[in-house]
N, C-alpha and C positions, 0 to 999 in steps of 0.2 A: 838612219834606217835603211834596212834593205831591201832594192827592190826584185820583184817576181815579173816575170813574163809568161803566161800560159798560152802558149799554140794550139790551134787544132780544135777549137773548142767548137762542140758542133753547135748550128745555128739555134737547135730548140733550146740547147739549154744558155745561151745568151740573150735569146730572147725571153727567158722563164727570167734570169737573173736579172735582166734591165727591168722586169712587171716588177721583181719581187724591190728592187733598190725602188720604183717609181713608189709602190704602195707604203713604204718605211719612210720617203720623204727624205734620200740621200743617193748621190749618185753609185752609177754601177763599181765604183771601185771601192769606195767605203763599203759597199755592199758584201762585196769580193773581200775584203779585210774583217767585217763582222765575221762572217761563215766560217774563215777560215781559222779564226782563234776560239768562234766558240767548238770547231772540230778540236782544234789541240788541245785548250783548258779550257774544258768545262767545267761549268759552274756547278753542278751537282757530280764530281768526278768521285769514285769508290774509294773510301779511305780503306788502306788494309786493314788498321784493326780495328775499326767499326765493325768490319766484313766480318772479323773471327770472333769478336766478342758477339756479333749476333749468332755465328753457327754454333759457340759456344752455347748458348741461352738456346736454341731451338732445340740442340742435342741431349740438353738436363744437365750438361757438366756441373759440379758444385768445386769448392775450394779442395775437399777432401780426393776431388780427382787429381787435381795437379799439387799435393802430395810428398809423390814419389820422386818430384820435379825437384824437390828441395837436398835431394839426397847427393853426396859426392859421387861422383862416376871417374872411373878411373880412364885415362885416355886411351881411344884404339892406337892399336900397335898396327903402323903402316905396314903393307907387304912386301916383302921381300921378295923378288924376281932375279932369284940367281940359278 
């Protein structure tokens, strides 16, 4: 495992984290190691396509919109800079 050193940390908020580790029933560095994984991976985190199939469904899109989606497209011709 690796560890972390935080400097500088001002006194209110070590003194907030030592209340908040004391009320949880674990000391200040388990505390320190909660917080900072539930900031990273959180447990309710935004799936992308959750996100699009709901903006889908609030915009009315039906099957008959994405369609067009099914057609061949021919590929862009990169620019030429001569």
């Amino acid at each position: 495992m690796a560890v972390l050193t935080v400097r500088n940390v001002p006194v209110e908020v070590h003194r907030a984290l030592r209340l908040r580790a004391a009320m949880n029933g674990r000391s200040t560095e388990a505390e320190s190691r909660d917080i900072l994984e539930n900031v990273v991976n959180p447990k309710q985190r935004i799936r992308m396509g959750d996100a699009l199939a709901e903006l889908g469904r609030r915009s009315g899109l039906t099957s008959d919109d994405f369609a067009v989606s099914g057609q061949r497209w021919a590929p862009a011709e990169p620019f030429q800079f001569e």
